[in-house]
VOFIRO-764108 format. One record per atom (N, C-alpha, C): residue in three letters; z, y, x. Coordinates in steps of 0.1 Angstrom, whole numbers, padded with zeros to 4 digits, always signed. Atoms other than C-alpha are relative to their C-alpha. Layout:
<atoms>
AlaZYX ...
</atoms>
This chain:
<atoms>
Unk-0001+0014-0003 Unk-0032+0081+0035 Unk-0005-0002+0015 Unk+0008+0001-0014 Unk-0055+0081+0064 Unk+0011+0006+0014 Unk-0011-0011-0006 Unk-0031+0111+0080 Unk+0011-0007+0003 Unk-0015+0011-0002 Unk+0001+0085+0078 Unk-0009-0007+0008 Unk+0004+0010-0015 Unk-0017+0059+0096 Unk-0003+0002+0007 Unk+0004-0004-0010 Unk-0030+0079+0121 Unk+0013+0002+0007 Unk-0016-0004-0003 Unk+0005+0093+0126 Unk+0008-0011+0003 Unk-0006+0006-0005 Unk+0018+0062+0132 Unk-0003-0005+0018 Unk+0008+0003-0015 Unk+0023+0045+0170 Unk-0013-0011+0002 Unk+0009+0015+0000 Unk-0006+0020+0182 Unk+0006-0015-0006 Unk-0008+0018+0006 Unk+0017-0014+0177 Unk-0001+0006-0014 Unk-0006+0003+0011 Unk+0026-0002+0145 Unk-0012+0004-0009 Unk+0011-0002+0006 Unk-0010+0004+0135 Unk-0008-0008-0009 Unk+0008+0009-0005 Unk-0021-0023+0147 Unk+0009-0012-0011 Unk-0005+0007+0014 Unk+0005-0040+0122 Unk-0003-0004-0009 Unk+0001-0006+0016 Unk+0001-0026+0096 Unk-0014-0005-0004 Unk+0011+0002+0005 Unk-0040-0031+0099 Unk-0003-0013-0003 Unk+0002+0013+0001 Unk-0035-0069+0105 Unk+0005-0003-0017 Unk-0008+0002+0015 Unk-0011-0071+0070 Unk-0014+0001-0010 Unk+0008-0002+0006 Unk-0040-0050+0053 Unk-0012-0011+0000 Unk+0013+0008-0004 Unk-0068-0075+0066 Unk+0007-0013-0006 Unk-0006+0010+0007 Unk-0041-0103+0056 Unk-0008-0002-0019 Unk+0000+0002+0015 Unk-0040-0091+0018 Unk-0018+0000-0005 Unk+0013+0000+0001 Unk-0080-0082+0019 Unk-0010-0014+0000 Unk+0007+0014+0000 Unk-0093-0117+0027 Unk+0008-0013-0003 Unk-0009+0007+0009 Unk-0063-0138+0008 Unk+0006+0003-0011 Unk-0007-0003+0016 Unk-0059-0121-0024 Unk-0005-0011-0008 Unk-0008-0003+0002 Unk-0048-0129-0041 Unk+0015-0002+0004 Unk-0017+0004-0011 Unk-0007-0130-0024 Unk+0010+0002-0010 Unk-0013-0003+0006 Unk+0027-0131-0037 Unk+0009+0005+0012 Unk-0015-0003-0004 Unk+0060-0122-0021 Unk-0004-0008+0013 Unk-0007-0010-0004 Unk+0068-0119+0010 Unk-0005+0016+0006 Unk+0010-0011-0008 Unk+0038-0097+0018 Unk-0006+0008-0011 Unk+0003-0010+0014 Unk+0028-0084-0017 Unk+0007-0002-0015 Unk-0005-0002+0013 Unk+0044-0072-0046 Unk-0003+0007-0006 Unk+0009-0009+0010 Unk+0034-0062-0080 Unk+0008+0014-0004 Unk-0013-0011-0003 Unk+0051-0028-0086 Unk-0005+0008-0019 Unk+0004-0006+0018 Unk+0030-0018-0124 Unk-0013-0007-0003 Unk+0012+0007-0002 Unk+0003-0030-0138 Unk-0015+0006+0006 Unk+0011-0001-0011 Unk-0030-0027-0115 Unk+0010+0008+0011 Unk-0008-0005-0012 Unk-0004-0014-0089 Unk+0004-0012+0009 Unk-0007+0011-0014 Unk+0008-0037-0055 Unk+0001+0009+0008 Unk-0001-0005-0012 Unk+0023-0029-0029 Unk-0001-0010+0011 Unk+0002+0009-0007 Unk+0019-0042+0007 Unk+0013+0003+0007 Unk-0010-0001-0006 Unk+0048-0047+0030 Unk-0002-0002+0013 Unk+0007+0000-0015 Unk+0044-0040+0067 Unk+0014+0001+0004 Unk-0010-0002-0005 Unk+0075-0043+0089 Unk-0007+0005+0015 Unk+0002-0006-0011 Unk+0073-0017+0120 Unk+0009+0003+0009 Unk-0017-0003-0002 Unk+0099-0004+0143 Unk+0007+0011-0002 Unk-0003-0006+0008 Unk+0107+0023+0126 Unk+0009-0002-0015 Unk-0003+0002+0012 Unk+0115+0005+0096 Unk-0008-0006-0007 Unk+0008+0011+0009 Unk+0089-0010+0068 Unk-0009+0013-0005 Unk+0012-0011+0010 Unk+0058+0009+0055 Unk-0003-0010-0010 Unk+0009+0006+0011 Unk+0044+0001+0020 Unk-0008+0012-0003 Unk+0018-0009+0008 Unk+0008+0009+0010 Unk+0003-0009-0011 Unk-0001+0005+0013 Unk+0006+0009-0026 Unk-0012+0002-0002 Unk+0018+0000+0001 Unk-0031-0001-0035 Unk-0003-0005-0013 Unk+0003+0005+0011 Unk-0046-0014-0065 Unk-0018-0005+0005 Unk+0007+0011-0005 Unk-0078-0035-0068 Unk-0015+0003-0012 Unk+0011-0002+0003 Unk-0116-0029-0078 Unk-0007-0008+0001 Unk+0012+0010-0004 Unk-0139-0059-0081 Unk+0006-0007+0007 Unk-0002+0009-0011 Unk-0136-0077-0049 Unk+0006+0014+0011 Unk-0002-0013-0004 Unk-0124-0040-0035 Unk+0017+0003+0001 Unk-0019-0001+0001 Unk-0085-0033-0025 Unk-0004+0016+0002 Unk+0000-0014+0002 Unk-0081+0008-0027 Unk+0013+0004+0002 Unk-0014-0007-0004 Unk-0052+0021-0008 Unk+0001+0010-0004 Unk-0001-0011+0005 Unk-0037+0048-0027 Unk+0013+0010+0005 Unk-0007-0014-0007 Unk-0007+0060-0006 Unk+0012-0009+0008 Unk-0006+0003-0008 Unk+0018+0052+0021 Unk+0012+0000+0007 Unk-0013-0007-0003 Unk+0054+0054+0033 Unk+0007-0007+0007 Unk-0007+0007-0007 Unk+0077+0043+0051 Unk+0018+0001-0010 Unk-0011+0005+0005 Unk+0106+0029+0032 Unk+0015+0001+0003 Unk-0015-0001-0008 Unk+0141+0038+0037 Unk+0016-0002-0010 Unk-0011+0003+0008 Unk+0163+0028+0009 Unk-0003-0011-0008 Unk+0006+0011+0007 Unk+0162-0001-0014 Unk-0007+0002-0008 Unk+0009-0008+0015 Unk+0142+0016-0048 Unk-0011+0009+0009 Unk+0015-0008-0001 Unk+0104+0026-0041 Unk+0006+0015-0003 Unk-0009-0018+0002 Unk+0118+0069-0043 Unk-0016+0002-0006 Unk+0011-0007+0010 Unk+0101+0080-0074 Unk-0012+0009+0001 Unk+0012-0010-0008 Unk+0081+0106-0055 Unk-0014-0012+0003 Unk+0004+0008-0009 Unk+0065+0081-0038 Unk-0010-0008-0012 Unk+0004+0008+0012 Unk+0056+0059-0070 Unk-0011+0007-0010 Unk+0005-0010+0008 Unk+0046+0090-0090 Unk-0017+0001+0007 Unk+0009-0003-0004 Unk+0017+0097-0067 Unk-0009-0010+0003 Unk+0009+0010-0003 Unk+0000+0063-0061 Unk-0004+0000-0014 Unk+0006+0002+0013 Unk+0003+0061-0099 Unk-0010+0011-0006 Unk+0014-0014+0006 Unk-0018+0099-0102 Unk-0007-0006+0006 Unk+0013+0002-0011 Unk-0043+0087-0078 Unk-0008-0016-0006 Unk+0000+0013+0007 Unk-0044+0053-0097 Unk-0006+0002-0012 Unk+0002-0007+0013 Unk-0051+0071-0129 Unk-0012+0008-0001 Unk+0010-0006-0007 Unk-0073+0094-0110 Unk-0012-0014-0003 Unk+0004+0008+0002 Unk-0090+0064-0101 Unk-0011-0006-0011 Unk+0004+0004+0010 Unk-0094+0046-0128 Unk-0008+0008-0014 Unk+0008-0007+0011 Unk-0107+0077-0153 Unk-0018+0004+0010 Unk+0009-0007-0010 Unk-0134+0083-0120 Unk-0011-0015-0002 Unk+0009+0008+0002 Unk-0147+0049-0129 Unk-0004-0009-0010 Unk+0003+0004+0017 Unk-0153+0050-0165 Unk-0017+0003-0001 
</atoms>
């Protein structure tokens, strides 16, 4: 996760961190900037010029937990992509039993 957002350019960082800071100090959000994608899953919606990244994060207390990052290129979340927020979600969630 970290590794993608470094990898991106400055502007589109700098986007992306503003969106993040959006959903962090206004959650709870709906539509046009978060959507729910399973249950304890959301995703965030960052438009860059490249195209659209979504961080798919879930939510701890008062705690948002970015679990993984992409940049978007077709209309359907690509199951790869889904698969692994939801291991890390799962992960997660058995790490704080």
């Amino acid at each position: 996760m970290r590794d993608f957002l470094r990898a991106l350019p400055a502007e589109d960082r700098k986007r992306v961190g503003v969106d993040i800071k959006t959903v962090q100090f206004g959650w709870p959000l709906g539509m046009p900037l978060v959507r729910k994608i399973a249950p304890g899953l959301w995703e965030v919606r960052s438009d860059i010029a490249g195209g659209i990244v979504r961080m798919l994060f879930t939510t701890q207390g008062a705690r948002m937990v970015l679990l993984h990052a992409f940049v978007k290129k077709s209309r359907k979340t690509p199951t790869s992509d889904l698969k692994i927020a939801l291991g890390r979600l799962h992960q997660l969630q058995r790490g704080s039993r």
